[in-house]
N, C-alpha and C positions, 0 to 999 in steps of 0.2 A: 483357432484363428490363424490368419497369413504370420501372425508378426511370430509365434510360436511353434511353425513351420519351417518357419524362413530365418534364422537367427541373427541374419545380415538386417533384416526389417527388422527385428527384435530391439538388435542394437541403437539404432539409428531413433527410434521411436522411446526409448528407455528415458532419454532426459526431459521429455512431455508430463511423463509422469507427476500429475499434481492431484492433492486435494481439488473437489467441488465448492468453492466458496462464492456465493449468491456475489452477486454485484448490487454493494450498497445505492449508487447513484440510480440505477434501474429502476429497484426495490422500490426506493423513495417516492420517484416520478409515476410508478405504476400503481401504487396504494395514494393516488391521489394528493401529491407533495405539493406544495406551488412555488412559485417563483426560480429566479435563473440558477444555475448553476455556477459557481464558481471553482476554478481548479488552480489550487495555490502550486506551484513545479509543476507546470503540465509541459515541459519540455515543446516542442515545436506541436503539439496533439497531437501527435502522430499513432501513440502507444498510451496508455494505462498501467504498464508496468504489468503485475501477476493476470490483469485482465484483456489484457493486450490492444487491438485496434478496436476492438467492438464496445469500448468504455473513454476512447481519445474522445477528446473534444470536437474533435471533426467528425467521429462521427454524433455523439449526443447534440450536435446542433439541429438534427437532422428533426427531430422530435420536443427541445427545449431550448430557450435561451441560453446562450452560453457567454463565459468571459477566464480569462487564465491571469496570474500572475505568473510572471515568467524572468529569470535573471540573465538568461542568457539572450545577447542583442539577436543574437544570427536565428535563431527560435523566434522570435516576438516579428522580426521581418516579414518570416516564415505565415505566420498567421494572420496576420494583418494584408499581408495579399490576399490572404483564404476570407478576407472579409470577418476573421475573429477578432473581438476585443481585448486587447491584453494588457497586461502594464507592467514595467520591472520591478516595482517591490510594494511593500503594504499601503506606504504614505503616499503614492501617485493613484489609489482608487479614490475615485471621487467621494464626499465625504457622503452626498445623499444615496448613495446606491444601498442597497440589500439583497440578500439574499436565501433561498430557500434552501440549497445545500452549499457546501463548503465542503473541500476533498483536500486534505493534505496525504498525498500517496506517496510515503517513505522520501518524504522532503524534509518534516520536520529536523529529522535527526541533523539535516546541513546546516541549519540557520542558526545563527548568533544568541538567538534571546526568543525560545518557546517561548516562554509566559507574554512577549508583544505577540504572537500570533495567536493564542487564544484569547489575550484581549482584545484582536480584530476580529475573531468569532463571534466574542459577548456583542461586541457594537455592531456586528452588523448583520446577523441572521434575521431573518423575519421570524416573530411569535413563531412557534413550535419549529424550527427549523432546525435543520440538521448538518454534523458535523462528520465526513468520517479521517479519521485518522488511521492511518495505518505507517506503522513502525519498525524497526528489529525489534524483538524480544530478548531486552537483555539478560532475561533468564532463561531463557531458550536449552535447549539440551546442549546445543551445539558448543555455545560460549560456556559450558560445565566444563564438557570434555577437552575443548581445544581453546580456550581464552582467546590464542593470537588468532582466532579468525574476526576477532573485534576491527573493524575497519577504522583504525584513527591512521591520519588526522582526517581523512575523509568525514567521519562521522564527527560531529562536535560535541555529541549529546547521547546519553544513552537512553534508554527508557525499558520498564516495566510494566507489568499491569497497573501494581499499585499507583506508580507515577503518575500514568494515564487517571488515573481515579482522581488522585490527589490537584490535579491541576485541573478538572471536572468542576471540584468542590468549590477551590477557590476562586471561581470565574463565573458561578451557577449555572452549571452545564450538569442535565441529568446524563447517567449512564444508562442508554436504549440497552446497548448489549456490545460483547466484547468476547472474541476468542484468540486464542492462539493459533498457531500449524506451521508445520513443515513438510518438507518433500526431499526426496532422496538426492539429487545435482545438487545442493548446497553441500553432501558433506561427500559427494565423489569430489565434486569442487576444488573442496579442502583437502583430499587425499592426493588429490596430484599433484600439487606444491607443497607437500610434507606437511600441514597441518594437522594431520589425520592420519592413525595407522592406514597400511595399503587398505585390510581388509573392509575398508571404507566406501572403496574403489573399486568393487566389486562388482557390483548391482548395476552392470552396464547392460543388461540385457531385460527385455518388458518383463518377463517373469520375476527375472530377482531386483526390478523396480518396484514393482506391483507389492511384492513378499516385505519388503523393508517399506513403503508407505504404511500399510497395513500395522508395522508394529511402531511407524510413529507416531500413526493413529492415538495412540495409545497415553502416547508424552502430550499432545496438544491438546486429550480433557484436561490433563493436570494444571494446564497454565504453562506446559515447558516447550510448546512451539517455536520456533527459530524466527517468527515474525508475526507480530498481535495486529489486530486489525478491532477500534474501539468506533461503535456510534454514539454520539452523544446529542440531548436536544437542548434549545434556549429555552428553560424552563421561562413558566409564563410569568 
């Protein structure tokens, strides 16, 4: 191929390198989900984070109801031009509304007090509705080998698989499914600011991205992915 020809394409294309991971919200809507969408941190909808613009809110309005929690004023303007519903924190969503999904996309870890946001999940999903969460994984390989790439005080909260379970349990939220993964630019990332030996730092080029995914493959059956991604439903 050009990019294994061409090493300057090689390069340039090496920090793409991800896992394939299904897009929960899609998933949902396409196996016959109902009702609106809710995206708790959906920044201005512009992005989806690991899914990019093909899972913002601007675009799933295109195909579903949509509405965001949003904390940031200059984002919530942002959408509210675009004709999105949005509001700045859990107590400004109206108390009769519901919902069919609910997406906290690597927002939880910011917020003050998980356990109120998945007791806004319990109250307000519709029968069988869905929850995804997606987090760090603070058991991830990465936080083994290099601890200080823990992001505090940015992060307020750490989380696990088991956590994600444990707060499932006590809220009655079944666990749909849950995995782990990682990808090679978190830990070149970490190598360039000393986090991480050089040899870290390596895998700038598509082959030895590809080569090092491949053997993280490996870590993310175990449960030691660098970031989990949990579905959970309101049981009935």
């Amino acid at each position: 191929m050009l990019a294994d020809l061409v090493p300057a394409v090689g390069n340039r294309l090496a920090p793409y390198v991800k896992p394939e991971i299904a897009d929960p919200v899609r998933d949902y809507y396409a196996s016959g989900g109902q009702g609106a969408f809710l995206d708790i941190g959906c920044g201005a909808g512009i992005s989806a984070h690991f899914w990019g613009g093909q899972s913002s809110l601007r675009t799933c309005r295109r195909f579903i109801p949509v509405a965001g929690v949003e904390v940031a004023e200059q984002a919530r303007t942002s959408l509210m031009k675009a004709g999105i519903e949005v509001w700045p924190d859990l107590s400004s969503v109206p108390e009769e509304r519901r919902f069919g999904m609910i997406r906290m996309n690597w927002s939880l870890e910011h917020v003050h007090s998980p356990a109120a946001y998945f007791a806004f999940v319990k109250d307000r999903l519709l029968p069988r509705g869905r929850v995804m969460v997606a987090v760090p994984n603070y058991g991830g390989l990465i936080y083994k080998v290099a601890p200080d790439c823990i992001e505090v005080p940015i992060h307020l909260y750490h989380f696990r698989p088991v956590d994600i379970e444990n707060y499932a349990k006590r809220f009655g939220l079944r666990l749909v499914s849950m995995q782990t993964f990682s990808y090679p630019h978190m830990f070149i990332a970490a190598a360039k600011v000393g986090l991480l030996p050089e040899a870290f730092g390596k895998a700038t080029s598509l082959r030895s991205a590809k080569a090092f995914q491949a053997a993280l493959h490996q870590f993310d059956h175990s449960g030691m992915g660098n970031d989990l991604i949990a579905i959970l439903e309101l049981n009935d």
